[in-house]
C-alpha positions, -999 to 999 in steps of 0.1 A, spaced: -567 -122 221 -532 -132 213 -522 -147 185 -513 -179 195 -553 -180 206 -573 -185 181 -609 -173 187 -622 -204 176 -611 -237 163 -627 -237 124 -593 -236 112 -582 -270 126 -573 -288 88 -587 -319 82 -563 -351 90 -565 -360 52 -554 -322 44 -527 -320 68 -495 -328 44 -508 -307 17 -508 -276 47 -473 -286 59 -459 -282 18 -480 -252 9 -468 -235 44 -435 -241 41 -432 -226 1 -449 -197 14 -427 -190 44 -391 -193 25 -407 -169 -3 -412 -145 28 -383 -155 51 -397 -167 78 -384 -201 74 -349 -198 76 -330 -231 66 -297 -240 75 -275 -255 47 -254 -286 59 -228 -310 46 -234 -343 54 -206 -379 56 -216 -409 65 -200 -433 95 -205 -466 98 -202 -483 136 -222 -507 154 -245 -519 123 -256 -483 125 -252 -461 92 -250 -427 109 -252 -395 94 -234 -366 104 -242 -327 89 -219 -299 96 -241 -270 101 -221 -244 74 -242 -212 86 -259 -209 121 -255 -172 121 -291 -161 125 -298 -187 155 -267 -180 170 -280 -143 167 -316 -156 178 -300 -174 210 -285 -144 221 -314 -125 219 -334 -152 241 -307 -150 262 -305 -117 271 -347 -114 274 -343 -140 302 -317 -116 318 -337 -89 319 -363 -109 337 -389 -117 306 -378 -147 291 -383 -150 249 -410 -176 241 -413 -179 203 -443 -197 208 -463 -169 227 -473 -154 202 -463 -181 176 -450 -164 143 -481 -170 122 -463 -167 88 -448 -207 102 -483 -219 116 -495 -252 99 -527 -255 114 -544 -266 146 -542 -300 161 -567 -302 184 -582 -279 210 -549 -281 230 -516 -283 204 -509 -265 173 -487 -275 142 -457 -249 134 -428 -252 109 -390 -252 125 -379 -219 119 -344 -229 117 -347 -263 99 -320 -284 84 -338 -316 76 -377 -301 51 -405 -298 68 -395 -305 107 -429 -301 127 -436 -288 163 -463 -297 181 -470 -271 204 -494 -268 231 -511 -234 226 -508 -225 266 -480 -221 282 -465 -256 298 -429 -266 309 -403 -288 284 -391 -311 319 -434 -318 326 -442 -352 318 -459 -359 283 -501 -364 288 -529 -381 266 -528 -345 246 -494 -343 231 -500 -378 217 -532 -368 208 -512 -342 185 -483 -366 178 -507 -394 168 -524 -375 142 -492 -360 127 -478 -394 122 -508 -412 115 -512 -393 80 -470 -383 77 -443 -413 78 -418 -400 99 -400 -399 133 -415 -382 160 -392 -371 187 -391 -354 227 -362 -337 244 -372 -340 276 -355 -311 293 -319 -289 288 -295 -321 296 -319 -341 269 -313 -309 240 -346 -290 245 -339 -253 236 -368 -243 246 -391 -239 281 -424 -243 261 -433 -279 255 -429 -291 217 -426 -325 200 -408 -326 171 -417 -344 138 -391 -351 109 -410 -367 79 -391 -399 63 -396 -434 54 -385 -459 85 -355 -476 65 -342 -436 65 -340 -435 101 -304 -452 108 -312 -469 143 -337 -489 127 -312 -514 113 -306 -526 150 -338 -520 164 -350 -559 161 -376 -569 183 -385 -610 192 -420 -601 200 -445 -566 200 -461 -548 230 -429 -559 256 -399 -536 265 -365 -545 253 -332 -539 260 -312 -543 230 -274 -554 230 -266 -532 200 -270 -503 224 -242 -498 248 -262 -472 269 -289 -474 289 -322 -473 271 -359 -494 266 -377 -499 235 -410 -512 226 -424 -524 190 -459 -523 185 -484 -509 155 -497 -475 152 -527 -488 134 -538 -506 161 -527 -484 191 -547 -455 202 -537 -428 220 -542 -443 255 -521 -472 246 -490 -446 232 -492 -432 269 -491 -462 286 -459 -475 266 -444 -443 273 -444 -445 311 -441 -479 307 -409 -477 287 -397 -448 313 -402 -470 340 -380 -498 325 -350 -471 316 -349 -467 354 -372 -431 352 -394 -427 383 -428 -413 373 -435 -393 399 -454 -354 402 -461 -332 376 -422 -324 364 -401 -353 348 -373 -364 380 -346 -370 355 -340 -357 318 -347 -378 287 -353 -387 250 -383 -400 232 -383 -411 201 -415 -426 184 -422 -440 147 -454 -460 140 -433 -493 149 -413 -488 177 -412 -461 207 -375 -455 222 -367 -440 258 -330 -431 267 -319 -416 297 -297 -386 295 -268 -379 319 -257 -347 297 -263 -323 272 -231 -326 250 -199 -346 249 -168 -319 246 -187 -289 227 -210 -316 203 -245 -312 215 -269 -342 213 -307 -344 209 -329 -368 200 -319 -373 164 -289 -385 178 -300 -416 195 -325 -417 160 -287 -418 142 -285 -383 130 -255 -362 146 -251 -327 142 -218 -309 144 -212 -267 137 -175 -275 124 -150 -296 107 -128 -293 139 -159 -312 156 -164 -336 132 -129 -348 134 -135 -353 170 -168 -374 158 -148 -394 138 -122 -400 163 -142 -408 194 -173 -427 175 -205 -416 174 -216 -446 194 -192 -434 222 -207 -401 223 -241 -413 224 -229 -435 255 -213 -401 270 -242 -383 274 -266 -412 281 -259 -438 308 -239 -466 305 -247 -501 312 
């Protein structure tokens, strides 16, 4: 049996144990090097109401290194999944009978979370009751933003489907100052975002996991996203807190050489260079986020 098949499911942690896992995991794995942090420097610019932040990555070496090698797997006709077998020195614990909960290798924000689902299934395949089974429990015991990159345009770099989890306090997520909601449970377009998007407030407390699927197509829908088959028809990014759910449209992956994900719709930029962040500063980060999204 592989190892990213457990024999049996014993070891799935208990909700209320789940945090304490992630922390003890993650000291283990830097003392043995599997978890291989990338140092940043980060500046601050303001635009729109949004404080965003912006870390130039000082040292992406090893996944350069680790791209190349994934590259030149799928070359050769056997493409690199670091999740079949998933390196067991990063593995949190199990989710539930279908995801698992792994540390980002290559992190630059402490203790980013995947959840993985233990088969094999596509990044660009619409999300189902089961990943928000695993998001729901993640977030329901660790504040954070929980986040989808649905497909290569949207930032995913990898085939096997993940959500991503960065822990943090909702007033630390800079989109939240302008995500302002007249009423819960109702899609929104706000005017703060010149791009084409739909958001939806509600309260994790109250919403089970049925109701987090149902905002999620529903949000898709109203961002102009047919739902449709088994494979998503156009790419896209989730973002999810326990407050508010986000959906924006992708159109592409980067603007010039900047790549966008998620975070950067969640505020968070990420650029491997001074050169780049000059370009940041010059263009706006609010212009690039409109680039690669859709306009109005």
């Amino acid at each position: 049996m592989s190892d990213s098949t457990p024999s049996n499911l014993d070891n799935i942690p208990p909700l209320m144990r789940l945090w304490p896992q992630v922390k003890a995991q993650a000291e283990y794995a830097l003392q043995c090097g599997a978890l291989q942090s990338i140092p940043t420097n980060s500046e601050f610019i303001e635009e729109c109401g949004v404080r965003f932040i912006v870390r130039v990555l000082s040292n992406l070496a090893r996944k350069d290194r680790a791209k190349k090698k994934q590259a030149k797997s799928a070359e050769n006709g056997a493409p690199f999944n670091p999740f079949l077998p998933y390196d067991r020195d990063l593995f949190v614990g199990n989710l539930s009978p279908t995801h698992l909960c792994l540390l980002n290798k290559y992190n630059v924000v402490d203790y980013h979370l995947l959840m993985v689902t233990r088969g094999f299934e596509s990044q660009d395949s619409w999300l189902n009751e089961g990943d928000f089974e695993a998001a729901w429990r993640c977030l329901s015991e660790i504040d954070g933003l929980a986040f989808y990159n649905g497909g290569t345009l949207a930032g995913a770099s990898q085939r096997h489907k993940h959500l991503q989890l960065i822990p943090m306090a909702i007033d630390e997520i800079p989109i939240d100052t302008v995500l302002r909601f007249e009423q819960l449970g109702q899609p929104h377009s706000l005017p703060s975002l010149p791009f084409r998007h739909s958001a939806m407030a509600f309260s994790l407390d109250k919403a089970p996991v049925s109701y987090l699927l149902r905002v999620y197509r529903q949000l898709l829908q109203a961002a102009g996203i047919t739902v449709t088959g088994d494979r998503q028809t156009s790419a896209y990014n989730l973002l999810f807190t326990r407050r508010w759910m986000l959906v924006v449209p992708r159109s592409q992956e980067s603007f010039e050489s900047i790549s966008v994900n998620s975070l950067g719709f969640a505020g968070s930029l990420f650029v491997r260079d001074e050169a780049q962040l000059d370009r940041l500063k010059a263009c706006g980060p609010m212009a690039v986020l409109k680039e690669v999204a859709i306009a109005h």
